[in-house]
C-alpha positions as a Markdown table, in Angstrom:
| # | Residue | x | y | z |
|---|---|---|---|---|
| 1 | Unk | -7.3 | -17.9 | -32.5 |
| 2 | Unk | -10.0 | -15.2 | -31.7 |
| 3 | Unk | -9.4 | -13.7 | -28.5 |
| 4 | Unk | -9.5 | -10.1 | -26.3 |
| 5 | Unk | -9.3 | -9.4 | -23.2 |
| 6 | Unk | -10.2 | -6.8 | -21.2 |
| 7 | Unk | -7.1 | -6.0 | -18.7 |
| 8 | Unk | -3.3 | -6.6 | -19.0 |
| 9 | Unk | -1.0 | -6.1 | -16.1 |
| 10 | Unk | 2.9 | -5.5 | -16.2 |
| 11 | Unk | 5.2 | -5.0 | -13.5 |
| 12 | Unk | 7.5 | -2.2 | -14.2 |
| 13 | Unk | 8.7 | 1.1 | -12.9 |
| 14 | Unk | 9.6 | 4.7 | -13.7 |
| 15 | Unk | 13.4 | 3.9 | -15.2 |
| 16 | Unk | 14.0 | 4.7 | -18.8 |
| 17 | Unk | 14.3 | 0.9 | -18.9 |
| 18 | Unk | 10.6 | 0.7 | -17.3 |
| 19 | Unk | 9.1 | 3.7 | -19.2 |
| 20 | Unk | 10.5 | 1.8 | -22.8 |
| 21 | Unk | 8.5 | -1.6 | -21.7 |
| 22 | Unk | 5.1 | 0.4 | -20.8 |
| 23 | Unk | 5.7 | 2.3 | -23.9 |
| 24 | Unk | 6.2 | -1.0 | -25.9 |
| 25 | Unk | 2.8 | -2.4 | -23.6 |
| 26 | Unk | 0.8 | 0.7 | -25.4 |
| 27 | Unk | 2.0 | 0.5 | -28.7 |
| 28 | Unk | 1.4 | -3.6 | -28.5 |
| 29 | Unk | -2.4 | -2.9 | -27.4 |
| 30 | Unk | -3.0 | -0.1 | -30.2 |
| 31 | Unk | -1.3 | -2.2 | -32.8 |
| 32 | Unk | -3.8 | -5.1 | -31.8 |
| 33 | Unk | -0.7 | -7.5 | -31.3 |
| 34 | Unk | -2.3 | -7.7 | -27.8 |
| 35 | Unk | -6.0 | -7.1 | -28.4 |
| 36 | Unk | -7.7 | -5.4 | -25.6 |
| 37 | Unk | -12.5 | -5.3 | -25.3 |
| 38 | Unk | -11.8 | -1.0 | -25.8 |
| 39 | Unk | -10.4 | -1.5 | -29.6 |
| 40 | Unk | -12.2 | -4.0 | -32.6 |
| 41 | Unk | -10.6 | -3.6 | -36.1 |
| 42 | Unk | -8.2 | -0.6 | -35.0 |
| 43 | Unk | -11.2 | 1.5 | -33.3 |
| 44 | Unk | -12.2 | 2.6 | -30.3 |
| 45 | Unk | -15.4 | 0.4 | -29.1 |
| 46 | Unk | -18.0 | 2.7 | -27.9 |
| 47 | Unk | -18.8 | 2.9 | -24.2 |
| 48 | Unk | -15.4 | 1.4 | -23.3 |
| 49 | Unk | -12.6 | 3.6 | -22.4 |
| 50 | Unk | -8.9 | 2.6 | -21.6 |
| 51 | Unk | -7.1 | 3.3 | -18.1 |
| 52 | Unk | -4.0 | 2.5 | -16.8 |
| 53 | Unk | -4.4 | 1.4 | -13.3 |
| 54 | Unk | -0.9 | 1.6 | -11.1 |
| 55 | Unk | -0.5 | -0.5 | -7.8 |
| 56 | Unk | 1.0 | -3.1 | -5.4 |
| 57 | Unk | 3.7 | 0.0 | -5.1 |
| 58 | Unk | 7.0 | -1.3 | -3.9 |
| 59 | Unk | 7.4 | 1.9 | -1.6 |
| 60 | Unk | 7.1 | 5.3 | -4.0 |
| 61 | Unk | 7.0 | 6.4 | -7.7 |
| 62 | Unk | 10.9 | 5.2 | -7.2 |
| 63 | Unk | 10.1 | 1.5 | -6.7 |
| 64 | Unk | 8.0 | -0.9 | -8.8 |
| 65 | Unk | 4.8 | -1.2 | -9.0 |
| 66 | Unk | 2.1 | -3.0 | -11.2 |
| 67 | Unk | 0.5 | -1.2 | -14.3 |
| 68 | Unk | -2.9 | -2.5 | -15.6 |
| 69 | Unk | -4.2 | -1.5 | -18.4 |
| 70 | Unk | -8.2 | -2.3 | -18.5 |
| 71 | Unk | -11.4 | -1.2 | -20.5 |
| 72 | Unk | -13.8 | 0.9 | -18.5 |
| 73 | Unk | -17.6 | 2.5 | -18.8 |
| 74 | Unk | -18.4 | 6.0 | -17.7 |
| 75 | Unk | -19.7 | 4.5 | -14.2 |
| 76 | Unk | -16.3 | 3.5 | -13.7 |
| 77 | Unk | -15.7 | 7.4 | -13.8 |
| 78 | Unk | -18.2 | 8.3 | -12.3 |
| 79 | Unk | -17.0 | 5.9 | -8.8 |
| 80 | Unk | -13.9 | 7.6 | -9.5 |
| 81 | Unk | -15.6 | 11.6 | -9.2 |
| 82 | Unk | -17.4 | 10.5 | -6.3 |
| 83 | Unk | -14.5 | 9.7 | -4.4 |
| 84 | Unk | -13.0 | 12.6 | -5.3 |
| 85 | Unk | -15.8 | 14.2 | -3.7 |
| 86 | Unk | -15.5 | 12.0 | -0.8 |
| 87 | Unk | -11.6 | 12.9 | -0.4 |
| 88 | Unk | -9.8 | 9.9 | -1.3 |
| 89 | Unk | -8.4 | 10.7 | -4.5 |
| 90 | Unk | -7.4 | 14.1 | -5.9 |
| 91 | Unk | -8.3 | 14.3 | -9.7 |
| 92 | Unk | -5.0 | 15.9 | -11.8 |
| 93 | Unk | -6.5 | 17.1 | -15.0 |
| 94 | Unk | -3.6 | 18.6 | -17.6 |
| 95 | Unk | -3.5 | 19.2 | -21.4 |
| 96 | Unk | -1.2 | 19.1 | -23.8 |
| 97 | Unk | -0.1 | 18.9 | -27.7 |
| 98 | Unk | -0.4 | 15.3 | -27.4 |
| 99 | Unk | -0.8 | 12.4 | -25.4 |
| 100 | Unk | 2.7 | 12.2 | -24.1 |
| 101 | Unk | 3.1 | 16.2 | -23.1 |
| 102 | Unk | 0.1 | 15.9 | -21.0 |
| 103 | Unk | 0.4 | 12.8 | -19.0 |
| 104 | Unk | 4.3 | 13.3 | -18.8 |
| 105 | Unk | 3.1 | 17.3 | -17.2 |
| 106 | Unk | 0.4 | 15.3 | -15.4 |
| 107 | Unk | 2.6 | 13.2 | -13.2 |
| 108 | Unk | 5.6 | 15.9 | -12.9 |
| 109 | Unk | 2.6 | 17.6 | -11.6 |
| 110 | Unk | 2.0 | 14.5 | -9.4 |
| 111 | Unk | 5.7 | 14.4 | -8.1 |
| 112 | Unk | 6.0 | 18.1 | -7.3 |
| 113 | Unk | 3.3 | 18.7 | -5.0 |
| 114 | Unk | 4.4 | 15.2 | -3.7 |
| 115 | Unk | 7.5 | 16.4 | -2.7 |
| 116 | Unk | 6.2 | 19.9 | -1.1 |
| 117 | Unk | 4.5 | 17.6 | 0.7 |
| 118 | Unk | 1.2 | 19.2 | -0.5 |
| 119 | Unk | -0.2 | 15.5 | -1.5 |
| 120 | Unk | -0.2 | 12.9 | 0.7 |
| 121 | Unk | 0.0 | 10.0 | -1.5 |
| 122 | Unk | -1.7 | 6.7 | -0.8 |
| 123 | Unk | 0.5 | 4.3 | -2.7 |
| 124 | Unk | -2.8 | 2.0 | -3.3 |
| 125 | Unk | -4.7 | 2.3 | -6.7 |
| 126 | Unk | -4.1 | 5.3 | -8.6 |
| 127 | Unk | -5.5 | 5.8 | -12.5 |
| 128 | Unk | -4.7 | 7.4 | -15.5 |
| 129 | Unk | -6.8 | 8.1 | -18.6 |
| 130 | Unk | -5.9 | 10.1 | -21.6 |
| 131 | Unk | -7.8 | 11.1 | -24.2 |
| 132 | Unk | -6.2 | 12.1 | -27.6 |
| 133 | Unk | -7.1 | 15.2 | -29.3 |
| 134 | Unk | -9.5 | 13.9 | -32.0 |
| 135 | Unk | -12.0 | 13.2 | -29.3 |
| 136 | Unk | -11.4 | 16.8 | -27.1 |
| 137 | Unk | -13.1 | 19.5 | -27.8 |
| 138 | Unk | -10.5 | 22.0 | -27.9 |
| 139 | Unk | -8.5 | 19.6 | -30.4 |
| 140 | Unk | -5.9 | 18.6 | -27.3 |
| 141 | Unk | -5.0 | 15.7 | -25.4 |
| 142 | Unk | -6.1 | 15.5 | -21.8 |
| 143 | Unk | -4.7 | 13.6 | -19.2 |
| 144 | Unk | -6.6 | 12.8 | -16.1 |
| 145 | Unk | -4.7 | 11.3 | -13.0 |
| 146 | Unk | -6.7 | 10.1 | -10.3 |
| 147 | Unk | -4.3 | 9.3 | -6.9 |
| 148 | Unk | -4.7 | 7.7 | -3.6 |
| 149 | Unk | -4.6 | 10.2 | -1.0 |
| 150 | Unk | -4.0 | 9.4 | 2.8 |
| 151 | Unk | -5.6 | 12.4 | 3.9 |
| 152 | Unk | -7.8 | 15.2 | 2.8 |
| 153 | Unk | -6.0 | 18.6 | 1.9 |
């Protein structure tokens, strides 16, 4: 059967139990055991980016919550930095020695300033793309977090 698609979704949360099935979710897409429009024959289509979309929060980052993973074009980025602009989201941008490093500084990041109460967190739609260090200039990886925010700060 020849088949892709071009979003998965999995409920899950931030438990070592839930971080183990997103891991296994990643590692299914990039092994092309689940064959996501972004990858054809073990590359990266060009044009399409991955992103991890997280809703339908239970509550917080403590509950669960729904992780998409879906192929996007640079419009879709470009929605994303205007409504940065606009003050619904706040853009998180961290590097890092590799992809895990970067987005796991990326959300402490998140967490921290959520807990000063510095970001008011939406709970709505918030994204994630990373971007490993072949394709960065500086030869890192980059994580970019996108969150829901309540309020402007």
């Amino acid at each position: 059967m020849d088949y892709s698609f071009n979003k998965v979704t999995v409920r899950t949360d931030n438990s070592p139990k839930g971080m183990a099935k997103t891991d296994a979710l990643w590692a299914d897409i990039m092994s092309g055991k689940i064959p996501l429009d972004f990858m054809s024959n073990g590359m990266p289509v060009e044009g399409l980016s991955p992103v991890s979309e997280y809703s339908e929060y239970e509550n917080d980052e403590n509950g669960k919550f729904d992780l998409t993973i879906m192929c996007v074009t640079a419009e879709f980025f470009g929605e994303l930095e205007r409504r940065v602009l606009n003050g619904e989201y706040v853009k998180i941008d961290e590097s890092g020695a590799d992809i895990k490093e970067c987005a796991d500084k990326a959300w402490r990041k998140v967490w921290e300033m959520t807990a000063r109460g510095e970001l008011l967190r939406a709970y709505t739609r918030d994204y994630e793309s990373v971007v490993p260090p072949p394709y960065t200039k500086d030869g890192k990886a980059h994580c970019y977090l996108y969150i829901a925010v309540t309020a402007k700060r």
